[in-house]
Residue frames relative to the residue before (quaternion, step in Angstrom):
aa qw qx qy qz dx dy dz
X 1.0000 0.0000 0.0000 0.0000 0.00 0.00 0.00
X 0.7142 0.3588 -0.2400 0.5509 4.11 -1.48 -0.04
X 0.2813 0.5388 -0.7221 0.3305 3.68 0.61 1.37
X 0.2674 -0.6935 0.6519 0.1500 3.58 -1.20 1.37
X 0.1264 -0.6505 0.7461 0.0655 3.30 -1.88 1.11
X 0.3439 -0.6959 0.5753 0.2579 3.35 -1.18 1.21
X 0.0009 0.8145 -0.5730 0.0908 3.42 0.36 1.01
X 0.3720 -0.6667 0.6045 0.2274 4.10 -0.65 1.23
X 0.6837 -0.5158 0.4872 0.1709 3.44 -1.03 1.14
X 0.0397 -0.8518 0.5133 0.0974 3.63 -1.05 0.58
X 0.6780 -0.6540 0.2498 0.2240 3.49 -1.06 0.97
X 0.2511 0.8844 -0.3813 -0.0970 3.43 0.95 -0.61
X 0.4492 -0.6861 0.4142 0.3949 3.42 -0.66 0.56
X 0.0886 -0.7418 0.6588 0.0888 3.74 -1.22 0.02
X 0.3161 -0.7045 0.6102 0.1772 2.61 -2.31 0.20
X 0.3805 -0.6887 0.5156 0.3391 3.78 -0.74 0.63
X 0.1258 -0.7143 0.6654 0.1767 3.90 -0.29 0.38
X 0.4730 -0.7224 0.4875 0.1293 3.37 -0.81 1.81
X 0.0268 0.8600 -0.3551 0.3654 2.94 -0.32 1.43
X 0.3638 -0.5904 0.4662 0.5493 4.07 -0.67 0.08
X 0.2734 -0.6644 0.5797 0.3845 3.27 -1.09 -0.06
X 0.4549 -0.6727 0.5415 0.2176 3.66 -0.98 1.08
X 0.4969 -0.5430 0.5990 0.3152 3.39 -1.81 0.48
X 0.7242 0.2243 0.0021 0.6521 3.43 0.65 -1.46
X 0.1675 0.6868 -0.7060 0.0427 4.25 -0.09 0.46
X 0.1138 0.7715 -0.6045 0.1625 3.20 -1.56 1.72
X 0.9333 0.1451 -0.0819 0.3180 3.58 -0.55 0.37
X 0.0924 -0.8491 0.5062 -0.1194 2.86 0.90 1.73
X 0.0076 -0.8386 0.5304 -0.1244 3.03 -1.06 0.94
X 0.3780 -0.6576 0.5962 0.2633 4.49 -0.66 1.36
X 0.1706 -0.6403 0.7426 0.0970 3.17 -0.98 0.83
X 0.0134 -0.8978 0.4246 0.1161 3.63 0.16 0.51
X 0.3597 0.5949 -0.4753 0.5393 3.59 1.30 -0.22
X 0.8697 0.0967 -0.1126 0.4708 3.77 -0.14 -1.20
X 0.6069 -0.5948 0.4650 0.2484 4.00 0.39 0.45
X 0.7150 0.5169 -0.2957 0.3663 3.38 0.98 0.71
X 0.3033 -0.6673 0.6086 0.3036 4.11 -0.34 0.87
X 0.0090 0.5765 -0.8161 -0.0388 3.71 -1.89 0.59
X 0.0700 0.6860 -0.7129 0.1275 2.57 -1.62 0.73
X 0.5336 -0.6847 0.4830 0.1148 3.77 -1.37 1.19
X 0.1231 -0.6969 0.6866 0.1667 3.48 -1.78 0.10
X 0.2989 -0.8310 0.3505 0.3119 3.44 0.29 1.18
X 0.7629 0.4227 -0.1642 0.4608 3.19 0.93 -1.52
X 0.6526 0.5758 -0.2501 0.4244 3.37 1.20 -0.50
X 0.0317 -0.8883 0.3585 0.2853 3.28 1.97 -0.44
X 0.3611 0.6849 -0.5114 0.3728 3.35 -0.39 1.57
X 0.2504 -0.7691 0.5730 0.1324 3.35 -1.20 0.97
X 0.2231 -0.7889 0.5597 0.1205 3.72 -0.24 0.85
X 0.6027 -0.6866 0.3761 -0.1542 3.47 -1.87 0.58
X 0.6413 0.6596 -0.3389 0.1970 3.44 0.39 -0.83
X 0.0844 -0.7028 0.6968 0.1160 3.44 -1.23 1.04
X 0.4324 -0.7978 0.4187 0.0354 3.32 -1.06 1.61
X 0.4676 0.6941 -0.3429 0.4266 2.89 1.51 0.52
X 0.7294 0.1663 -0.0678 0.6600 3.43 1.41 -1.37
X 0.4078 -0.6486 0.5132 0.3869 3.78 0.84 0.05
X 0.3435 0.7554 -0.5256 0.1873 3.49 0.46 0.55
X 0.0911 0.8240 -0.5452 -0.1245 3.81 0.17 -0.01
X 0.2179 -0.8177 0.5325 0.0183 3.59 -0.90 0.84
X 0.2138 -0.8496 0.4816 0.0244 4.18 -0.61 0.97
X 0.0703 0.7926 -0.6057 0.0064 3.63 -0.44 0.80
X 0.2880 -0.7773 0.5206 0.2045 3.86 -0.93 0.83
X 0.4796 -0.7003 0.5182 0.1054 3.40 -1.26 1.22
X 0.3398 -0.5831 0.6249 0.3925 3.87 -0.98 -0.04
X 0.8930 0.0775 -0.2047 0.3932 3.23 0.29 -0.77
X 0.7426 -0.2598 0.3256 0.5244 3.95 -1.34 -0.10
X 0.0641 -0.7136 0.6976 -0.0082 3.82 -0.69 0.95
X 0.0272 0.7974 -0.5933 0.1072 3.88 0.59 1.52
X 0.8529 -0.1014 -0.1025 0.5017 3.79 0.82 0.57
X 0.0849 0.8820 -0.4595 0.0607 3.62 -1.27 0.46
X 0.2228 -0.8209 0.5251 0.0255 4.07 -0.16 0.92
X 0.4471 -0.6838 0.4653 0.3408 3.35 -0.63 0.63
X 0.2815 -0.7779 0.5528 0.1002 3.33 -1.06 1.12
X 0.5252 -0.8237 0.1425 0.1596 3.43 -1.06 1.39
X 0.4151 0.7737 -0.1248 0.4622 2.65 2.12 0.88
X 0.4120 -0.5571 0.3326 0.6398 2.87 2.09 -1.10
X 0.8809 0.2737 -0.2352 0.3063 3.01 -1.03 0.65
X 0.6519 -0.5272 0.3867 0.3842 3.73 -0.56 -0.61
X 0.0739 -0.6490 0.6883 0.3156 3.77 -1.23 0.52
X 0.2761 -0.7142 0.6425 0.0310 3.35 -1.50 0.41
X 0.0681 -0.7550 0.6461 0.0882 3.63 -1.02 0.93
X 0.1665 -0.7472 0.6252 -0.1521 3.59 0.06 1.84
X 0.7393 -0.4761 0.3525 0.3203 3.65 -1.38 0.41
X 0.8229 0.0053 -0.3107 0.4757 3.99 0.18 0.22
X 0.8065 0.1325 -0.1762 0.5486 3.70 0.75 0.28
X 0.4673 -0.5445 0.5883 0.3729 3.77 -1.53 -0.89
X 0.1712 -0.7223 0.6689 0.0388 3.59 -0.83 1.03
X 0.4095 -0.4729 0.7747 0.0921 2.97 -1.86 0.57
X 0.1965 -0.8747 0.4381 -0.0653 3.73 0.05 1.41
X 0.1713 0.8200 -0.5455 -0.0257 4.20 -0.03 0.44
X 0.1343 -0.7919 0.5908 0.0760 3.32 -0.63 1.16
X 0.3996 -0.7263 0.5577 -0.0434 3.17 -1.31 1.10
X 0.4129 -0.7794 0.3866 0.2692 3.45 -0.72 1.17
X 0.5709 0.5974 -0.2458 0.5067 3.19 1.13 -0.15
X 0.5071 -0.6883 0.2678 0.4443 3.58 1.78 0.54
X 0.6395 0.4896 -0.4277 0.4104 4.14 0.94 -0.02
X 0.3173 -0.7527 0.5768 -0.0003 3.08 -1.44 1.52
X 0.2155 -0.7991 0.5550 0.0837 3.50 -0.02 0.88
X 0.0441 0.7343 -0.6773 -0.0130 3.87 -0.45 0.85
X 0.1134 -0.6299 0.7682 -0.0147 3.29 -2.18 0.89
X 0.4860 -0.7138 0.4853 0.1367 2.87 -1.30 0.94
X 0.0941 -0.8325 0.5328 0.1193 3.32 -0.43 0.95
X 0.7630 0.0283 -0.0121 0.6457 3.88 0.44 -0.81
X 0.0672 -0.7361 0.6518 0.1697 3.88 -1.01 0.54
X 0.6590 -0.6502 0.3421 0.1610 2.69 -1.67 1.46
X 0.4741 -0.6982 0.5262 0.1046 3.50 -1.23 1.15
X 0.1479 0.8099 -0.5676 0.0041 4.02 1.05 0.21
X 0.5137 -0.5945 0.5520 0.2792 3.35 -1.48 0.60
X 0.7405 0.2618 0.1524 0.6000 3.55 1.37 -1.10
X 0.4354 -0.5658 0.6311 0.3034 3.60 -1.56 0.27
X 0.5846 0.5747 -0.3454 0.4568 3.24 -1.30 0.66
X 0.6875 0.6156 -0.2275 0.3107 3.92 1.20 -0.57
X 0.1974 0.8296 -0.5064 -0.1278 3.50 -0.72 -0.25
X 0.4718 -0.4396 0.3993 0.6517 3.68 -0.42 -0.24
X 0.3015 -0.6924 0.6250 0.1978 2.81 -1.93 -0.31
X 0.7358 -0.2218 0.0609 0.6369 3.64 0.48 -1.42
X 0.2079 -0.8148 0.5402 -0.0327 3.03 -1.83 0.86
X 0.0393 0.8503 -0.5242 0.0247 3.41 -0.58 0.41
X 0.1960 -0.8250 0.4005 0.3472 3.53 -1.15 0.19
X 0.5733 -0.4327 0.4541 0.5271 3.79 -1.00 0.19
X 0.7934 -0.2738 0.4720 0.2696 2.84 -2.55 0.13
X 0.7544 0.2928 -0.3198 0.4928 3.72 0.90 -1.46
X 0.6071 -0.5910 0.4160 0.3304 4.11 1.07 0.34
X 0.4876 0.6069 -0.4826 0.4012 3.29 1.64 1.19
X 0.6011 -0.7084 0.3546 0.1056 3.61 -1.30 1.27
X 0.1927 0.7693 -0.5725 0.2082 3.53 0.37 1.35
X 0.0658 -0.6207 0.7307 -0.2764 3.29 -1.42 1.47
X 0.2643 -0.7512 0.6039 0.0331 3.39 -1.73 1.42
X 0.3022 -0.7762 0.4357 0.3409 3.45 -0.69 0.32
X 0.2121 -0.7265 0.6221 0.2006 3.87 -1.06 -0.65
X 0.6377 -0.5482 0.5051 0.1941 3.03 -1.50 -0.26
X 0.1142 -0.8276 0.4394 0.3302 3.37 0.97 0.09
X 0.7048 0.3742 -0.4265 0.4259 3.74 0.26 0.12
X 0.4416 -0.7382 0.4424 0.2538 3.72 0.26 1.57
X 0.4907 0.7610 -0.2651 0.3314 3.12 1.18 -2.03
X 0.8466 0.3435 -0.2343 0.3323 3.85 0.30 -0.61
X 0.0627 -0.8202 0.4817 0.3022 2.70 1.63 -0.57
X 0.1336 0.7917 -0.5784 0.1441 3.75 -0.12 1.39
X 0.4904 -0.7475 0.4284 0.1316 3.45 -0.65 1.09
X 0.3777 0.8271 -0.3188 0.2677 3.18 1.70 0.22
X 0.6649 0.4494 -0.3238 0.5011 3.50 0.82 -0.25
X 0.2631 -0.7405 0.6155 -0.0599 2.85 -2.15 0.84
X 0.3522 -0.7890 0.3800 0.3303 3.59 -1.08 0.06
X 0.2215 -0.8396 0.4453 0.2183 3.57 -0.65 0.37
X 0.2126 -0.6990 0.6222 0.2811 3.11 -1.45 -0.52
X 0.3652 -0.6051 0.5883 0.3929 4.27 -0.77 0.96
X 0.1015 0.6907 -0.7139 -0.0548 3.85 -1.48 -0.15
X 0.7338 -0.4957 0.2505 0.3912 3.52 -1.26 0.37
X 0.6983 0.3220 -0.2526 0.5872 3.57 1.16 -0.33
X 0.8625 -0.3177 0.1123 0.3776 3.43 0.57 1.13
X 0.7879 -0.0507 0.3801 0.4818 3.52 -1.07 -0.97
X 0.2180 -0.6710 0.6738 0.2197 3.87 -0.55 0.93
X 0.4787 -0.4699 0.5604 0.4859 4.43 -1.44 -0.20
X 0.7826 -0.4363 0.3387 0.2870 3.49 -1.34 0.63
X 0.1196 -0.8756 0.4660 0.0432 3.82 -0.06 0.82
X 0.7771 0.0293 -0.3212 0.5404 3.17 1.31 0.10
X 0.0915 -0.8305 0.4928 0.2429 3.94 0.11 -0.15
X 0.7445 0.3550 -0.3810 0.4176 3.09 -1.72 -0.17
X 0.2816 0.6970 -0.5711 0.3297 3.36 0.44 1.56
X 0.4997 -0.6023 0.5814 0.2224 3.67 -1.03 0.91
X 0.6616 -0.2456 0.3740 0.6017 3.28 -0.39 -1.38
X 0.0638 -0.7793 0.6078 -0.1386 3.92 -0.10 1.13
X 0.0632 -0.7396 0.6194 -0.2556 2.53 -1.07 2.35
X 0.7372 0.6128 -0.1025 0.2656 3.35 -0.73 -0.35
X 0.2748 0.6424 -0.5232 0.4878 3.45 1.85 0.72
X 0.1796 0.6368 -0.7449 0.0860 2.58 -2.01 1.51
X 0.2844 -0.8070 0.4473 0.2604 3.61 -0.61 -0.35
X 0.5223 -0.6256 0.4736 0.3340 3.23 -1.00 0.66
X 0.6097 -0.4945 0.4082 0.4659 4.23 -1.42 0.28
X 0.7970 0.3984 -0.2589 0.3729 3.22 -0.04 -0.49
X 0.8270 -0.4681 0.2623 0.1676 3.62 1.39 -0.37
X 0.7327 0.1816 0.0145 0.6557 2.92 1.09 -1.48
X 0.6434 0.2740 -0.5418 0.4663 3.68 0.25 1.32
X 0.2413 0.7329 -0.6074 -0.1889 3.37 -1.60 0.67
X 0.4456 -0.7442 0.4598 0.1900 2.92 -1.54 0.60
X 0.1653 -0.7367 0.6537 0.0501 3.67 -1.27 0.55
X 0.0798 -0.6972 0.7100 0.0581 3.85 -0.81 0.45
X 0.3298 -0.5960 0.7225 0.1187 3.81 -1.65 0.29
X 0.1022 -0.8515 0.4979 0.1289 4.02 0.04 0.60
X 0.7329 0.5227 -0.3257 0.2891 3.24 1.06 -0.54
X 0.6578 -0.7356 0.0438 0.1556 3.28 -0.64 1.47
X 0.1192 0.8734 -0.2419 0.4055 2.61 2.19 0.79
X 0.6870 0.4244 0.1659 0.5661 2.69 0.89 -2.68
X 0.3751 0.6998 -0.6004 0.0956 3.39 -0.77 -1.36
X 0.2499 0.7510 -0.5265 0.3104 3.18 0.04 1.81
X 0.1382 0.6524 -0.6834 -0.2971 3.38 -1.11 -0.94
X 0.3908 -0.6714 0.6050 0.1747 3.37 -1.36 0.60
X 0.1468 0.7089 -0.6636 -0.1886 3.72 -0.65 -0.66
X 0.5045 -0.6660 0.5494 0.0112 3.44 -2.31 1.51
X 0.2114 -0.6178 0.7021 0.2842 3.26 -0.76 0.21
X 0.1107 -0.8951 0.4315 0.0195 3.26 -1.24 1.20
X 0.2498 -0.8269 0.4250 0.2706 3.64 0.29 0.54
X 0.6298 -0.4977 0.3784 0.4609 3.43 -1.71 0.52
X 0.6784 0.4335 -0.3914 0.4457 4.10 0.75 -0.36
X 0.5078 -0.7434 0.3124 0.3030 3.72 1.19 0.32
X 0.0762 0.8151 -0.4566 0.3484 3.29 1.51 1.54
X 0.0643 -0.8143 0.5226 0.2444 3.29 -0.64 0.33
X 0.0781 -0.7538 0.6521 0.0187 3.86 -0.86 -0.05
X 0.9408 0.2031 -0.1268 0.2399 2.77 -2.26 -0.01
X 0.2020 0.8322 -0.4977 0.1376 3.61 1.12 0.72
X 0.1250 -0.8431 0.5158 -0.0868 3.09 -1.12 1.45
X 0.5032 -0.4372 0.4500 0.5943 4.03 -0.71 0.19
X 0.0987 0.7020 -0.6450 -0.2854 3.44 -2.26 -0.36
X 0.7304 -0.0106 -0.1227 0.6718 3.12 1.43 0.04
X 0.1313 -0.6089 0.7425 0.2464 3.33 -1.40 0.26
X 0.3516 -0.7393 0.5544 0.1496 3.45 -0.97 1.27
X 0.6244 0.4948 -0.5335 0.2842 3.61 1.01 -0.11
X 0.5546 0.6064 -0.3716 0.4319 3.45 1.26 0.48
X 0.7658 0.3166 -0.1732 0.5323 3.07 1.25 0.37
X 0.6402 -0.6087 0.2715 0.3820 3.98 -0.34 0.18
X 0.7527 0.2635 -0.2722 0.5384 3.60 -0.35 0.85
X 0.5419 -0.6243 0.5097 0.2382 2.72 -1.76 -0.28
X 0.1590 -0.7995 0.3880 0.4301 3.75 0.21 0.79
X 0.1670 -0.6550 0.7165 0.1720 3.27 -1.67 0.60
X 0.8728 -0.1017 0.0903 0.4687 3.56 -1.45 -1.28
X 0.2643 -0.7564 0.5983 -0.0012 3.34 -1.40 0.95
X 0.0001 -0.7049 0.7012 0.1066 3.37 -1.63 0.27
X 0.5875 -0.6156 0.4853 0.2008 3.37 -1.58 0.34
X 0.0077 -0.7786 0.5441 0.3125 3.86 -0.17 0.04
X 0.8087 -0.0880 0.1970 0.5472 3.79 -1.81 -0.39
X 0.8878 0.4016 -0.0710 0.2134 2.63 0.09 -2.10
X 0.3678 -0.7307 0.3842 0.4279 3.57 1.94 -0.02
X 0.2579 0.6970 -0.5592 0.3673 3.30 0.24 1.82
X 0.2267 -0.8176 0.5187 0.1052 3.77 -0.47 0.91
X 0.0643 -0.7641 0.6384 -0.0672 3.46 -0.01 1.79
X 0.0301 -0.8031 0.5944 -0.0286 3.36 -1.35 1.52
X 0.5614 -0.6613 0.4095 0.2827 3.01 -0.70 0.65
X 0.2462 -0.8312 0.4516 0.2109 4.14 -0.08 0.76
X 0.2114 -0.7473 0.6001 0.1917 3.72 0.72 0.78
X 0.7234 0.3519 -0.1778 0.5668 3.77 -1.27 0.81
X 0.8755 0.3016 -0.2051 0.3170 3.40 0.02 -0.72
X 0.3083 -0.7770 0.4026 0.3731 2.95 1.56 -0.60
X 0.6781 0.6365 -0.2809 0.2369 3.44 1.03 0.23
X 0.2855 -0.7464 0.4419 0.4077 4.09 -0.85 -0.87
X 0.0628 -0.8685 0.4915 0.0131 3.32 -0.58 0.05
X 0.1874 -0.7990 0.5708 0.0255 3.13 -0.12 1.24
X 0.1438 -0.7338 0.6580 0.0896 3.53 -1.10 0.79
X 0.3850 -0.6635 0.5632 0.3071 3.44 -1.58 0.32
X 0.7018 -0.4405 0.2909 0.4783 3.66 -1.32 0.92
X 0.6241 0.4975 -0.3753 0.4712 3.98 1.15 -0.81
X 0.5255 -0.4819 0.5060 0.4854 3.83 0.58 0.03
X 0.6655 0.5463 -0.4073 0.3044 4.16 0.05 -0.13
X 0.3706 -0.7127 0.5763 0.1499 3.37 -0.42 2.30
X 0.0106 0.7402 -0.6630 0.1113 3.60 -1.28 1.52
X 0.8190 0.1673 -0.2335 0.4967 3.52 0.69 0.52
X 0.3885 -0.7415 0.5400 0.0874 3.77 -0.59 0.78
X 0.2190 0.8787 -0.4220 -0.0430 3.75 -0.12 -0.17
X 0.1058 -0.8493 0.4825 0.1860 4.07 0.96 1.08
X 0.1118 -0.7915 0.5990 0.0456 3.26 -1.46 0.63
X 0.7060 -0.5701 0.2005 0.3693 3.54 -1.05 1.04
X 0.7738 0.4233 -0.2953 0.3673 3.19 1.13 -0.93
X 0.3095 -0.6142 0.4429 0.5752 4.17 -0.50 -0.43
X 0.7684 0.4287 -0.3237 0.3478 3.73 0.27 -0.71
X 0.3648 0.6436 -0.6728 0.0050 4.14 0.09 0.27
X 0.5691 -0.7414 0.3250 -0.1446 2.67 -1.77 0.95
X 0.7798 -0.2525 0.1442 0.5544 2.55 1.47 -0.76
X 0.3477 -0.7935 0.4874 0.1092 4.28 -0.18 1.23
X 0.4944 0.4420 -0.7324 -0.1544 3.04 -2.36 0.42
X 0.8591 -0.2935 0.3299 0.2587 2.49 -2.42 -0.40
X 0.2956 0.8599 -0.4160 0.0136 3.46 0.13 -0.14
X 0.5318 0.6321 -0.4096 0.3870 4.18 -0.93 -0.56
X 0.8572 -0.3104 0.1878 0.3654 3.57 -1.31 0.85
X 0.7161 0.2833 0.0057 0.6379 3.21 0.68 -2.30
X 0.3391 -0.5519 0.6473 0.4019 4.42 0.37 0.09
X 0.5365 0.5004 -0.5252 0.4312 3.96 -0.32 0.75
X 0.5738 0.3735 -0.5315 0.4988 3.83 0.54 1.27
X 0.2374 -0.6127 0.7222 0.2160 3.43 -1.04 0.74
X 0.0367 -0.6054 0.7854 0.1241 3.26 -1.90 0.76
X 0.2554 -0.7317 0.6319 -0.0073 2.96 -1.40 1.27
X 0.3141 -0.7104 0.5970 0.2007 4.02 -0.59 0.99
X 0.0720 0.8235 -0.5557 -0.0889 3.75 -1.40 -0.17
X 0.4563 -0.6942 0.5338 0.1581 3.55 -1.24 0.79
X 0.1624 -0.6418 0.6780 0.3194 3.54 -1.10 0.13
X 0.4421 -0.6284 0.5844 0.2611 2.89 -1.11 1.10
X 0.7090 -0.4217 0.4249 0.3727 3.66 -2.25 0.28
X 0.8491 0.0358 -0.1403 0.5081 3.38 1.20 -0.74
X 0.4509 -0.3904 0.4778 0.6450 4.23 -0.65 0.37
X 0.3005 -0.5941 0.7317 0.1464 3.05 -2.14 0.89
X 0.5278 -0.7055 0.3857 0.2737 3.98 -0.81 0.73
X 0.5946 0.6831 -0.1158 0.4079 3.04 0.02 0.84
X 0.7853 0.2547 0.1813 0.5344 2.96 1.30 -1.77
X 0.6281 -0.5613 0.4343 0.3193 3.43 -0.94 0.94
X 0.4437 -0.6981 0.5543 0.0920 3.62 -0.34 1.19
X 0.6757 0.5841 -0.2239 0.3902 3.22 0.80 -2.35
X 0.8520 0.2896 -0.1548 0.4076 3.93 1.18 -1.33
X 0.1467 0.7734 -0.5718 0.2310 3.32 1.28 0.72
X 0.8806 0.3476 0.0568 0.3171 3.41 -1.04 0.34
X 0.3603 0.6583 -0.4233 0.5076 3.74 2.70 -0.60
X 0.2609 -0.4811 0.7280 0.4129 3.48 -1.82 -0.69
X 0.2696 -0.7789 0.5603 0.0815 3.74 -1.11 0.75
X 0.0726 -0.7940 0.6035 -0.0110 3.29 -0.88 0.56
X 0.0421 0.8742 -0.4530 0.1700 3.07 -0.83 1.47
X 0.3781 -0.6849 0.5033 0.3669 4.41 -0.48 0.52
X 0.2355 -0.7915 0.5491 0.1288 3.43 -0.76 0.37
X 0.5338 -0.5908 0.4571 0.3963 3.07 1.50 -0.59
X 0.7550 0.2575 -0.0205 0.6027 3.92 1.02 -0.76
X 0.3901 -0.7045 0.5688 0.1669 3.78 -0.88 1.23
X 0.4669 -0.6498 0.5755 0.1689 3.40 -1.44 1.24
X 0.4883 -0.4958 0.6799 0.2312 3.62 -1.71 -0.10
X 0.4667 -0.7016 0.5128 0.1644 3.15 -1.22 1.64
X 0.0207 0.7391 -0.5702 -0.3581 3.97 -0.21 0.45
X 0.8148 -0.2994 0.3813 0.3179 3.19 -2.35 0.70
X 0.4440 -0.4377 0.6721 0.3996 3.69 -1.52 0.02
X 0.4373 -0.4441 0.6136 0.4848 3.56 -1.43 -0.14
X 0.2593 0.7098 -0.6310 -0.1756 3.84 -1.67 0.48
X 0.6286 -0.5254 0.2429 0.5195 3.63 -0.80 0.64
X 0.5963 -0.5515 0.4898 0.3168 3.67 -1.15 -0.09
């Protein structure tokens, strides 16, 4: 795996979807039952909206950091926020009702989740971090939700661990470390009882531009990551081999999915960085983007218990 192609970046057109713009924008997500993308502002603590039908886009504020969330098959959203997972119900009338579903297990003060995603069978897995990057503490870890709460830490020694997706069929997941320490991605063999095994390199991103952050899978089992820093995408084949380049206005996106009627729109979160990055559209630090790639995404599951 991690055969580098100097492949020249491509241009692709986009769309800004009119919108707040987010300090910390992460974890877009197709609700596909109801026709609608969410997505968060961690630091900004907000849960965001938009049904792409009427371009309406709707905002509800959190107490705590909402650093990831999947639509739960109940209604509404789970959410891995800074001392536990909730079970999230916006309200049109702007009130967000949060429950606690699993409380976090930090090694340390200072943590929160971070990214999250669900499997194919529409289980809830989500790493924590340290929220000062600055140390680079190895304190974080991945989980898994289950009916009796919080699974024990399945993978550990995790910087800031990003980059869960899954393969079509199931039985592959990935995990990346973004912080610039690390820059990996790893990929799992994954059983139907949600075992993991056999964890191998798939890229080492310091061979390559950016930093990897959030990810999605396409149809065709391609691992598009987001190149924090670089401003870019990159789409890898299931063999680890980077075949498509894609540059984007902003320097810091963040994180990808599939999402729109036909799953053939990429949404793309973004950060404003501490300082304008040269190069790059200041004005769209921080937009959600939407873009054709040319190649249809994978609906992800609602979260349901096991």
């Amino acid at each position: 795996m991690d055969a580098h192609l100097g492949t020249a970046p491509l241009q692709p057109a986009f769309d800004v979807i009119v919108a707040p713009r987010t300090r910390v924008g992460e974890s877009p997500v197709w609700d596909l039952a109801a026709q609608q993308l969410w997505w968060v502002d961690i630091e900004g603590r907000f849960i965001h909206g938009h049904d792409v039908a009427t371009g309406a886009t709707e905002s509800w504020p959190t107490d705590e950091r909402p650093a990831c969330i999947a639509p739960h098959c109940d209604g509404g959203l789970i959410a891995g926020m800074d001392s536990a997972v909730f079970h999230l119900r916006p309200w049109a009338d702007g009130r967000l009702d949060a429950t606690s579903v699993a409380v976090a297990a930090h090694r340390r003060d200072g943590m929160r989740f971070n990214d999250g995603r669900c499997d194919r069978q529409g289980r809830f897995w989500l790493s924590s971090m340290v929220r000062d990057m600055a140390l680079g503490a190895a304190a974080g870890a991945l989980y898994r939700v289950d009916a009796d709460g919080l699974s024990a830490p399945l993978v550990g020694g995790l910087v800031t661990g990003n980059g869960l997706a899954f393969s079509p069929s199931g039985d592959r997941l990935y995990l990346s470390d973004s912080h610039p320490d690390v820059q990996r991605i790893w990929v799992f063999d994954l059983a139907p009882d949600g075992t993991l095994s056999n964890r191998r390199d798939f890229v080492d991103m310091k061979r390559h531009p950016g930093r990897p952050d959030g990810a999605a899978v396409d149809a065709d089992g391609c691992y598009w990551t987001c190149a924090n820093d670089a401003g870019l995408l990159l789409r890898f084949t299931p063999a680890g081999r980077l075949d498509r380049s894609l540059a984007l206005p902003v320097s810091k996106p963040s994180m990808c999915t599939f999402g729109g009627p036909g799953l053939d729109t990429l949404y793309v979160t973004s950060i404003v960085p501490a300082q304008p990055a040269p190069g790059f559209d200041a004005g769209l630090d921080g937009a959600l983007l939407a873009l054709r790639p040319g190649v249809q995404g994978l609906a992800d599951p609602p979260f349901a218990f096991p």
